[in-house]
N, C-alpha and C positions, 0 to 999 in steps of 0.2 A: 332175101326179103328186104323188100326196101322201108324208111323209117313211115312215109305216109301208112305203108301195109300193119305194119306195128303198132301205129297210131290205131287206127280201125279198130286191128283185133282186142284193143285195148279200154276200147269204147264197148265195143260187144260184151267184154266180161261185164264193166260198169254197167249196163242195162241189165243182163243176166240177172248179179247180183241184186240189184233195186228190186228188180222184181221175184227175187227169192224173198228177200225181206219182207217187200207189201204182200206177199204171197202167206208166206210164215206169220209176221204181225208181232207181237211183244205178249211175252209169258211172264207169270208172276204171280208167286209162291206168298201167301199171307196165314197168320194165325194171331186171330184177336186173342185179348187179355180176359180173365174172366171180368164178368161185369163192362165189360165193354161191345161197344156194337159201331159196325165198321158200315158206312152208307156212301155208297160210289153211286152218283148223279151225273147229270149233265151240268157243262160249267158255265153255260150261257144261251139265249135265244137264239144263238148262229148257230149253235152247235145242233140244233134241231135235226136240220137236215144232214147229217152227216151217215154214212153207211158204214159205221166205223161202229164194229159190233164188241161185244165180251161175252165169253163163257165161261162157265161153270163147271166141274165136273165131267166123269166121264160117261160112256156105254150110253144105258138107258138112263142114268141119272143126270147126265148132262142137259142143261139148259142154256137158253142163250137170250140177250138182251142186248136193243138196239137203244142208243140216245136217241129223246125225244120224250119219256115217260118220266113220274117224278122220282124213282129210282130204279135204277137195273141192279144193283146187287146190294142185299143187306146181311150182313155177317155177323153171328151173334156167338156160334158155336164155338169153342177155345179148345174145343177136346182135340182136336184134327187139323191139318194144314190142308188150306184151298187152295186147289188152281186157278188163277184168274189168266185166261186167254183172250187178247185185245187183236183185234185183226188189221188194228192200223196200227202205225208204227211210230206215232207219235200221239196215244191215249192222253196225255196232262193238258192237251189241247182242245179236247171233249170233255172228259169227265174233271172232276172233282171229288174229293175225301172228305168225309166229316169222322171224326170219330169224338162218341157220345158216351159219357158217363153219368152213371148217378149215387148221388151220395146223398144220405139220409142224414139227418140230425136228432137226437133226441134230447131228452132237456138237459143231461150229461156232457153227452160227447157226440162227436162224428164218426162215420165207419170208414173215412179216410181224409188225406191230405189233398191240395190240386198238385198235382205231381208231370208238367208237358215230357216225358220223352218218349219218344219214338220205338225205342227197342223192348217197353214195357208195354205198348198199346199195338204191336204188331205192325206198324206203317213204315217201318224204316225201308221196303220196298218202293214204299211212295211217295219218295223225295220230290218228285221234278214235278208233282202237282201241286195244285192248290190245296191247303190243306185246313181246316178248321177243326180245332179241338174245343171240346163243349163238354163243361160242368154243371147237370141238371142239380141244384142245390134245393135243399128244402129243411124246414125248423118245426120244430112244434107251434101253434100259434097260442101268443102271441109275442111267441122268441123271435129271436133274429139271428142269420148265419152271422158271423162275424169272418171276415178273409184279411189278411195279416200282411198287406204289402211292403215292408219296413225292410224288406233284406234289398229290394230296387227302389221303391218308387213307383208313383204311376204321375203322370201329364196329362194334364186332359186338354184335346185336337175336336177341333169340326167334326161333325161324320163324315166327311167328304174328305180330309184329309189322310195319307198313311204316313206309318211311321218312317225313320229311315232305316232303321233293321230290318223294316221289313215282319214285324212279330205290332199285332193291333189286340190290341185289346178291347174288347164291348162288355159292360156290365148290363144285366136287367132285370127290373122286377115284375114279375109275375105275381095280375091282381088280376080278382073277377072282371075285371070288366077288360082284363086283356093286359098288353104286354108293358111297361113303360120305362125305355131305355136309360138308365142314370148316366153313362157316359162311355166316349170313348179314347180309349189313352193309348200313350204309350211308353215306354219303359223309361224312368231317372226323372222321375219329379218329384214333389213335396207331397203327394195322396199317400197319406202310408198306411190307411184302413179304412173298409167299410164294414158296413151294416144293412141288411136287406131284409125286411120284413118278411118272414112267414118263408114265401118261396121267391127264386128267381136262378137267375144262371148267370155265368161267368163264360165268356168263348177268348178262344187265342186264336189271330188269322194269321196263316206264314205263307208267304209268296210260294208258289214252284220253284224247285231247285236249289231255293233258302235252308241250310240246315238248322234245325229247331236248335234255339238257347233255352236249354235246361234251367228253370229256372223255378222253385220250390214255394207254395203259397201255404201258409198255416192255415187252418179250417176250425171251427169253435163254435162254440153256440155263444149265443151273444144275450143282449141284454133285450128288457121287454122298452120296446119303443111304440110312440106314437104318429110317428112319421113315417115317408116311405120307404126313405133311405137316411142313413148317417155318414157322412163323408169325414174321416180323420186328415188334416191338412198341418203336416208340420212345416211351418218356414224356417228356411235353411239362415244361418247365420249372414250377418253381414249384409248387403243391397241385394234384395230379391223383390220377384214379381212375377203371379202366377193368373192365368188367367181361368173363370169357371163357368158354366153352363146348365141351366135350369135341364130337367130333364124332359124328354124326347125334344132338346131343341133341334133346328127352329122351330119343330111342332110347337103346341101346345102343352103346358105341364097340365099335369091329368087334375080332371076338376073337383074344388074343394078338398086338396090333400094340402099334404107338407111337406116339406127337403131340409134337410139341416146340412151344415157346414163348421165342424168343430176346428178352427185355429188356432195350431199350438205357435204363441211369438216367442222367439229368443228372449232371454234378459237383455235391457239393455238398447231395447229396439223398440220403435215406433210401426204401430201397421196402419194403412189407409186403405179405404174401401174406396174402390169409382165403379158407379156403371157405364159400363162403355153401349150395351144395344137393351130394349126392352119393348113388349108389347103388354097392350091394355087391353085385357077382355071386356066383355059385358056381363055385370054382375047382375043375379037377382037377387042374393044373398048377399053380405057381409061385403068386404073389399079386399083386392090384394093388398099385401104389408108387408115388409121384412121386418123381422124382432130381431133385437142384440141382446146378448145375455152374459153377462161375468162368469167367466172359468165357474165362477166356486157358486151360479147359478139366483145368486140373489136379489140381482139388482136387473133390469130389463127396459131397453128404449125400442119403442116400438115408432118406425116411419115409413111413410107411403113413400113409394117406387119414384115419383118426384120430388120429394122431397133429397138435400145434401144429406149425403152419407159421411158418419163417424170417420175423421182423419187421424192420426197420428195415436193410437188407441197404445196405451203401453203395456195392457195383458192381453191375455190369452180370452179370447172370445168364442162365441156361438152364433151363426149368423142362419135365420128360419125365415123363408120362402114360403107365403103361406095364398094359398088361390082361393076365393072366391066361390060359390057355386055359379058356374057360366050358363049364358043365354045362347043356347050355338043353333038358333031358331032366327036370331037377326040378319041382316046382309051384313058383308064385309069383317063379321067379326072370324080374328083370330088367335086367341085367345092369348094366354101367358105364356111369355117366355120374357129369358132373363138370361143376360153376359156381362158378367162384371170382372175386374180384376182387384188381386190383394197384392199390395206391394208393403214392403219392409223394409228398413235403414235404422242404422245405428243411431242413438241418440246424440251421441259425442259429436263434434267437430275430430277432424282430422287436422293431428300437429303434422306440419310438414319441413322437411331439413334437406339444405342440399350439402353432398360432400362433395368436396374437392382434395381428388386423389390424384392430380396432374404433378403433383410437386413430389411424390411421395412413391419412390422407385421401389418395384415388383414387393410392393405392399398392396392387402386387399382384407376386406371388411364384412363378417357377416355374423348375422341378424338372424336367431329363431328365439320360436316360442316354447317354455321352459313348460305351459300348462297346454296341452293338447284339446281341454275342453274350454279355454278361454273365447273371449270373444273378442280380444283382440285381431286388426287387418290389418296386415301388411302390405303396404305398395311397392314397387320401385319403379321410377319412371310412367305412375299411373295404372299401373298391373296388378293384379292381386296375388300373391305368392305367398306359398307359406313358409319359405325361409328366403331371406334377403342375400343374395353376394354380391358386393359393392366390388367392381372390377379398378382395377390398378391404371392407373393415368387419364381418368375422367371425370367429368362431375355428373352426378346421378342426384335424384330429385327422390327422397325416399317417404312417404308418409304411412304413420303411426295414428291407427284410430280405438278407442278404447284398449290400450295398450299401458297398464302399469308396470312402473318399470323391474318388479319384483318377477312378473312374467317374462320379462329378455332376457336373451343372452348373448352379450356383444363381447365379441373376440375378433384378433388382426392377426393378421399370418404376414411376416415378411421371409423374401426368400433372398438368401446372400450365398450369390454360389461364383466360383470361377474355377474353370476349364483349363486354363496355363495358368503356371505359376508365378508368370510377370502380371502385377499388379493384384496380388491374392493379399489378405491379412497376413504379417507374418509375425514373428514373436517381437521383433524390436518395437514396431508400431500396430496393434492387436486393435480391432474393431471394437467399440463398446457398444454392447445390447440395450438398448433406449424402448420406451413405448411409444408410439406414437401421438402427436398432439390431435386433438379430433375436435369437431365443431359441437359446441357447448348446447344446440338444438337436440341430439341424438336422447332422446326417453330415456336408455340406460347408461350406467355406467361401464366401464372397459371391465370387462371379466378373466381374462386370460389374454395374453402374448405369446404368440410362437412364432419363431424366428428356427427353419427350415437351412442348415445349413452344408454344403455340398460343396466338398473341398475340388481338387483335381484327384484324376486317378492315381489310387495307393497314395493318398494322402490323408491328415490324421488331423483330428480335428481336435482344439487346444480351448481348456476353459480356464478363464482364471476370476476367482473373484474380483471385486475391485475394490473394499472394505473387508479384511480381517478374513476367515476362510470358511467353510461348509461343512457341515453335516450329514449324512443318510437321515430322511425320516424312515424310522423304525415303531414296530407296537411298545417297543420300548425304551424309544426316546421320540414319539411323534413330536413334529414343527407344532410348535405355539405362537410364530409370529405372522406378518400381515400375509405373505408371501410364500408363495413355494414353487419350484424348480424341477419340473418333471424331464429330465432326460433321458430320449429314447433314441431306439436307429430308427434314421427315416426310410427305409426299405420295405421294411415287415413292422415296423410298429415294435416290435421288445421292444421293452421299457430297462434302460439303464439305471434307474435308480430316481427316486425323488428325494431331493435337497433343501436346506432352509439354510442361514444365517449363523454363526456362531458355531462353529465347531474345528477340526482338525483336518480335514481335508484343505489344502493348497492348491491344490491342480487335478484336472482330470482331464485324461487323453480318450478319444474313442477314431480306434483306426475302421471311421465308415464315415457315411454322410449319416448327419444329428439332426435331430428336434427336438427344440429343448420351448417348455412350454412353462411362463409365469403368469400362475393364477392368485391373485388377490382373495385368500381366503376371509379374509372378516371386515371385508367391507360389507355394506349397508345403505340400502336408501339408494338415492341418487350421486353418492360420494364420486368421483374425481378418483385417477390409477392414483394411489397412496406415493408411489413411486416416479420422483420427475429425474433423480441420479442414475446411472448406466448402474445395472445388476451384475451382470459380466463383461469381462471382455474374452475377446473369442481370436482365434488364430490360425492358420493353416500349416502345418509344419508335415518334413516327409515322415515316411512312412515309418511304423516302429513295429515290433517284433510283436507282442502281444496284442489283444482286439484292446483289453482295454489297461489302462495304466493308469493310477491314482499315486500322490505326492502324500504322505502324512507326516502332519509335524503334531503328537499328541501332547497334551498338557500334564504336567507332573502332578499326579496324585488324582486326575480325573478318568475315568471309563472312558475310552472311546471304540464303538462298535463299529466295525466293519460287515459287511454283511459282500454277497455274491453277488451281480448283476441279477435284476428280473426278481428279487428278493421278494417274497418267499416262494417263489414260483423257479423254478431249476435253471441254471445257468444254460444257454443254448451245446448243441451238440459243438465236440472239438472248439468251443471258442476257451479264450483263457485271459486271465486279469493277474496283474499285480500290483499289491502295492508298496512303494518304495516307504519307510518308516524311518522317519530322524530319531535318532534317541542321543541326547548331549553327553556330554561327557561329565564322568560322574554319579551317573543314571544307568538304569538297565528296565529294561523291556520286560513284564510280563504277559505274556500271549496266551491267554485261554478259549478252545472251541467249545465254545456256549452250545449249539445245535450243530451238528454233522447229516445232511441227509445224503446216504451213498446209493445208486444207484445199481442196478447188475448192467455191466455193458457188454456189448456186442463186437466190439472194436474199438482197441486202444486200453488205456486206464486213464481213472481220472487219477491225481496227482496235489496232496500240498506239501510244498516246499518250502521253508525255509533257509536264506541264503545270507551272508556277511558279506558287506557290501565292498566290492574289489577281494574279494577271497572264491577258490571256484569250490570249495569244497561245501558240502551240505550239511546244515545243523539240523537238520527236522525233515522227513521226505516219508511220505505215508501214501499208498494206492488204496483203493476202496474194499481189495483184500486182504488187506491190512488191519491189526488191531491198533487205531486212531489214539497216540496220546493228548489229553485233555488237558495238559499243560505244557508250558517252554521258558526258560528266561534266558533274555539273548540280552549282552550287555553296550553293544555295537550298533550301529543303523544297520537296517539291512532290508532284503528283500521280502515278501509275502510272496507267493506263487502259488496260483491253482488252475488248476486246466481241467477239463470234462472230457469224458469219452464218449462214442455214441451210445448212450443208453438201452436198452434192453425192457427195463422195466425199471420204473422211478426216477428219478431228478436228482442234481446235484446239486446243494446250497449247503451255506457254510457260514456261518453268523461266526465273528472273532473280535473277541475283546483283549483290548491291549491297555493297560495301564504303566504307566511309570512311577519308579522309585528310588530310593538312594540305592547305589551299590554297596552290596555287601563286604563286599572283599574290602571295599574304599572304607568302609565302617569300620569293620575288623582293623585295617591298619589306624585309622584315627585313632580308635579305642588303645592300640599299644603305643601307640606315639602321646598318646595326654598320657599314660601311664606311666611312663619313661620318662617325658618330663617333667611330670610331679617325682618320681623317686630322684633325679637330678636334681632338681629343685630342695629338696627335701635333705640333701647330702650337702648342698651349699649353705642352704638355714645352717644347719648342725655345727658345718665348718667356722661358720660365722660368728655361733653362739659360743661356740670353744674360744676361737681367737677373743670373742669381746669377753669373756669370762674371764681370760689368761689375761688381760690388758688391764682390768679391773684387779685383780688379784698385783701386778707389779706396782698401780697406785696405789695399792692398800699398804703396802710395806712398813709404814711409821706404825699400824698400827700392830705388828705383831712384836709379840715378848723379847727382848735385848736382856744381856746379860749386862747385870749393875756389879762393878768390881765391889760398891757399897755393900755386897750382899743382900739387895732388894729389888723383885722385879714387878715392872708396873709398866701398865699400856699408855703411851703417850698420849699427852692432850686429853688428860680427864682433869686440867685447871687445878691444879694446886692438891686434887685429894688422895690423898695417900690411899697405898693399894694397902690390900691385907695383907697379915702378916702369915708366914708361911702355913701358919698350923690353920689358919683360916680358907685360905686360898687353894686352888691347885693349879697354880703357875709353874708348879715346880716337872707339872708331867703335860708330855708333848706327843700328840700321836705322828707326827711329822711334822719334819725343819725343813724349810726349801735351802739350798745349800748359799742360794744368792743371799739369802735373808741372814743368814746365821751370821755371815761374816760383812753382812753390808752396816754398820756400826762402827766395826773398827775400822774401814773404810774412811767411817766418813770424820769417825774419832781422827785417826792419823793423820786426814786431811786438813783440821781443823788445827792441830799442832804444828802442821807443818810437815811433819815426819814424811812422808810420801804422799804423791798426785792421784790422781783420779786415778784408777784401775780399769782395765779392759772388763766391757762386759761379759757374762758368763764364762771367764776366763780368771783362774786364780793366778796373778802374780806376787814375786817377792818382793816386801819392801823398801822401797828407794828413796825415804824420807830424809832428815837431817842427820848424820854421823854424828859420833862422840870422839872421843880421843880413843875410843875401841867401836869396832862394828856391831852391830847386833849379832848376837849368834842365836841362832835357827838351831837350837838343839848343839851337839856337840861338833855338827860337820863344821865347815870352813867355808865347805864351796855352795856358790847361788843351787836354792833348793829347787826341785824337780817340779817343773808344772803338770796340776793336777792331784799331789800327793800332799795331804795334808798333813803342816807339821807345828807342830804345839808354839802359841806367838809368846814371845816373855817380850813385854814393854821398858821400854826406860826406867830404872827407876824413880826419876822425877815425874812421872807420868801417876804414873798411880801405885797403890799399894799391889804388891806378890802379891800373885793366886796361891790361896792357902793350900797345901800339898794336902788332900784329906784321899784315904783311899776311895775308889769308887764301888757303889749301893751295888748289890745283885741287879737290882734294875735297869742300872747304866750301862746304855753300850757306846759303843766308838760313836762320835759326834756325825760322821757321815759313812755310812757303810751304803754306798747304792752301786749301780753300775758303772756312774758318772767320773766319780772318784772314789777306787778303790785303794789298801795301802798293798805298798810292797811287802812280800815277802818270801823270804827263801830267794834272794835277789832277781826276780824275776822281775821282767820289766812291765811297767804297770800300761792296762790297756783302758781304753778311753772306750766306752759307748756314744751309744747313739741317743740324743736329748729324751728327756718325757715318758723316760720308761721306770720311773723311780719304781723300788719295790717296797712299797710301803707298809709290808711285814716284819720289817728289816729294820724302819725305819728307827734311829737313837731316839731316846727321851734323854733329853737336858734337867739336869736337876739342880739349882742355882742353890746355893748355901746361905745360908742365913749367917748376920755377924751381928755379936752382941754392940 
């Protein structure tokens, strides 16, 4: 077969089929809604002649109807599904749909809503036609329906206009004397309610093959008026301008009635009335007018249709259309109509500022409204927007109109990133974080700083304060100063912690790309950033083992709370922090976990560690299966560690307070060492008060008792007065003789004769004075007497008178009996002690004789 043959048979099916088609015609299955009634017509005066039939039904019950009549099928029944059979094959090109409802009103309530959709009213088969949906509305008289357009809007267009959805709206009222259309709109305008006396309807027109926009109208009974309709007109904020039309225009408004036009204006805003088109009937009665009336209805200007209309009105107005009784008996007359427009503009001027962000690398600026019902406008470059982003290396033209600056909020974003590592911040030479200088036009003040930073890969990004070191705010130590420091990952947003001024943190490491955000908490007003000194400086360094790493240097004797990343919200899955902790020497660390929240995990454990810094061994290491002790004191720097596992159920956070103290053990030893020194201390006094005691005691010497060969003893240097005499006194008894004393006398007697020299201290020697023609004799020996042994002295007899030989008293013992010098006996040889141990029980009493 060759390809023209193919071609042919290919053509033949094509005709075949067409005319199985026009043969067959289009089927279609319908079931109205209760209360609803479904009216398929002809859609136009061409369509007259069309042989383009429907039917109904089957067998005997089947009927059938041709376009051309004013309806072929009217469907009311909801009990049952119709067949509707169209014998041409493109019906939406004949007929037309209307579907009609009615809804009553009583002086309560309605017995429905306007409600357009299609799968409730049975037509979603009849998309591709024309479709018109009709709400027969009706009120008690002399109520009014009231219809609630506030959830869109309505605009009101010429009759001759459609919309661009394609979805028309027509309002109307229904009066004895017939129909009188209020308007026709379409959907996002400033009409956001009416009011229609007694009865009237509502229609929605949707093109063929438009699907219906659902779109929900409230229904009410409304209030009792005198007019024929009440139009609700809210103008929208900021420059607007709406424009409105008498009803049945261009017709004629129905004669001797009234139209109202309620306009609700913004604060803050000016409205003006213009009429842009109008016609002048022929009165036989009264005159047309429009009346103005104040919102609050008390005060009213009434002016003819030529006459200027009210400009610049600053409330909320009433504006009444009022017609005449017409002469429609004259030539040429046409009665009233009326098109005016209302426009509205804010009262303020607009401040306007240009930025220049040419100098000011991958920095950007923006601008919103903090109160959502404000009536502040924003422009940029002429535009109205309701947030501002001022783009980085341009000047942009921004204007602020009734914009107080209590309502902005101005925030900069800089972004500091680099890719390689040549030419990044690094720790020797660290970027400092600056706010930016901004043109002094801008309405608000600078509210926040973020600086977006984005190291290279697996590199760690480095904060250092630039004044003194940081703090966590916490519920219980919150920031009290101008400023604060919100650090997060810039990836996912966790938030690494928020920071202020004055506290124990050094350094903080975070191994990701950071944003770290400075918001100016207590500023005011129109104030200037508080801040013209860099808050941090920042740095790029490689990669480190933990996500995050904190430096603490805590202060002695003050709390410093550490808390988890993302605090009080659970540290993220598998990530993990440390922080490194100085404690000086001298000092020791006490570590209490204030709040522990452990979670159940699913994979891994979570983990806190405590570590001695350069030691591998562990001083504290607890998992969440674990009973958690709630105290530590570590006396060394050392590590904090805690890691998270994947969770299961719950969060991991971990609030930890550290304080510093003196060391104990360093206490303990001070404590024996002042103790130690005072008893040394204390042994030396003693030593001292001996020795000055014994020194004092060898200068007193003159003044103790000497034996008088006169027979009378008396204490030197009492000037000439005679001592008592024996029976008076008791000179005669002695509780101890120091040995140096006894014989330092004859000493110093012998000296003063001549007899012998000075004598060795604490050393008894024998006599080497002057000779006679005979030596002295020492008792009966011959030879130089023994040192140490005391032996009885007999003097010269020119020296002084014999010691009277009297025996001695029970009382007297030997003149020295100590250890010092003992006497011989039993020829033993005599042994010397050791100084200062006299035994003073022992000790001889001297008993001196009296001579007449």
């Amino acid at each position: 077969m060759t390809l023209s043959t193919v071609g042919w048979a290919l053509q033949l099916l094509g005709m075949a089929y067409a005319v199985f088609v026009l043969s067959e015609g289009v089927t279609l299955t319908l079931t109205p809604d209760q209360g609803t009634t479904l009216n398929i017509s002809q859609s136009s005066e061409r369509s007259r002649g069309s042989k383009c039939t429907v039917c109904t039904g089957t067998g005997l019950k089947k009927s059938c109807s041709r376009a051309g009549s004013d309806y072929v099928v009217l469907l009311t029944d909801p009990k049952a599904a119709v067949n509707m059979k169209f014998t041409c094959t493109k019906p939406e090109e004949v007929f037309t749909v209307e579907v009609v409802r009615e809804i009553d009103c009583t002086t309560k309530s309605c017995n429905g809503d306007i409600i357009p959709i299609e799968s409730r009213t049975g037509t979603l088969p009849l998309q591709n036609f024309n479709r018109t949906f009709i709400w027969n509305l009706k009120a008690p008289v002399p109520r009014a329906f009231h219809l609630d357009f506030t959830q869109m809007g309505l605009r009101q267009i010429l009759p001759s206009e459609r919309c661009p959805d394609q979805h028309t709206y027509t309002l109307l009222a229904l009066q004895r004397t017939g129909e009188a259309a209020i308007g026709t709109y379409c959907r996002n305008g400033s009409v956001s309610g009416a009011q229609v006396l007694n009865q009237g309807r509502l229609s929605l027109e949707v093109t063929g093959g438009r699907k219906l926009i659902p779109t929900m109208f409230n229904l009410s009974v409304g209030e009792e008026i005198k007019s024929l309709a009440v139009l609700k007109v809210t103008l929208p904020e900021g420059t607007s301008s709406s424009e409105f039309l008498s009803p049945n225009y261009p017709n004629s408004f129905p004669d001797d009635d009234l139209m109202e036009w309620k306009f609700v204006v913004p604060p803050k805003h000016n409205a003006t009335v213009v009429f842009l088109g109008q016609t002048q009937p022929q009165c036989l009665k009264k005159e047309p007018a429009v009346e103005y009336r104040h919102s609050n209805g008390q005060f009213a200007v009434v002016k003819k249709l030529s006459d200027p209309q009210p400009a610049q009105r600053r409330d909320s107005f009433t504006l009444i259309l009022r017609n005449c009784e017409m002469n429609r008996i004259g030539d040429g007359s046409t009665g009233l109509s009326l098109r005016f427009k209302v426009s509205a503009k804010r009262r303020s001027l607009p401040v306007l500022c240009n930025v220049d962000l040419r100098k000011e690398r991958r920095l950007s600026l923006h601008i919103e409204k903090t109160n959502l019902m404000s009536d502040c406008e924003l422009k940029l470059n002429s535009v109205i927007q309701e947030k501002i982003t001022v783009p980085s290396g341009k000047i942009s033209q921004l204007s602020f109109q009734d914009c107080p600056c209590q309502e902005l909020l101005l925030t900069a974003i800089r972004i500091i990133e680099c890719r390689q590592w040549r030419g990044c911040p690094a720790a020797a030479a660290p970027v400092p974080l600056t706010a930016p200088v901004l043109e002094r036009c801008l309405p608000a003040p600078l509210g926040s700083v973020t600086w977006i930073l984005r190291p290279p890969q697996h590199g760690t990004v480095e904060l250092l304060p630039t004044t003194g070191n940081l703090r966590q705010s916490l519920p219980e130590q919150p920031c009290n100063g101008s400023v604060t420091l919100t650090v997060a990952e810039d990836d996912d947003g966790t938030t690494v912690g928020q920071f202020c001024p004055q506290g124990a943190i050094r350094k903080v490491q975070v191994h990701t790309n950071v944003s770290i955000t400075a918001s100016a908490s207590t500023m005011g007003g129109k104030e200037r950033w508080p801040f013209s000194h860099p808050l941090l400086n920042i740095s790029f360094t490689r990669e480190i083992a933990e996500r995050y790493i904190f430096t603490v240097y805590p202060m002695k004797g003050v709390p410093t709370l550490l808390a988890t990343p993302s605090w009080p919200v659970g540290m993220k899955s598998y990530s993990t922090v440390s922080w490194i902790v100085d404690v000086p020497s001298k000092l020791e660390a006490h570590l209490m976990f204030d709040n522990i929240s452990q979670p159940k995990c699913s994979n891994r454990h979570t983990g806190i560690r405590v570590q001695i810094l350069g030691s591998l061994e562990e001083m504290y290491s607890r998992r969440e299966d674990e009973e958690a002790g709630r105290k530590i004191t570590v006396s060394e720097s050392f590590y904090l560690n805690m890691s998270n596992c994947m969770p299961e159920r719950g969060d991991f956070s971990v609030l930890t307070q550290i304080t510093l103290h003196k060391d104990k053990n360093l206490l303990l030893t001070s404590i024996l060492s002042a103790v130690a020194a005072l008893l040394v201390l204390m042994v030396v006094v003693l030593a001292v008060v001996c020795v000055v005691i014994k020194k004092k005691k060898r200068q007193l010497s003159h003044q103790v008792s000497t034996y008088n060969p006169n027979g009378t003893s008396f204490l030197p240097g009492h000037n000439g007065r005679f001592p008592k005499s024996r029976k008076d006194n008791e000179s005669h008894i002695y509780a101890s003789i120091e040995d140096t004393l006894v014989y330092s006398h004859l000493l110093r007697d012998g000296a003063e004769m001549g007899v012998y020299g000075d004598p060795a201290v604490d050393v008894y020697q024998s006599f080497t004075g002057p000779t006679e023609t005979k030596p002295l004799s020492l008792g009966t020996a011959t030879e130089r007497p023994e040192v140490g042994i005391y032996q009885p002295f007999v003097p010269p007899s020119h020296i002084a008178p014999p010691v009277p030989n009297r025996p001695l008293s029970q009382a007297q013992q030997p003149m020295v009996d100590n250890e010092l010098y003992s006497s011989r006996s039993n020829g033993d040889t005599p042994v010397q002690s050791q100084p200062n141990n006299m035994n003073t029980e022992q000790a001889p009493t001297v008993e001196p004789e009296a001579h007449d």
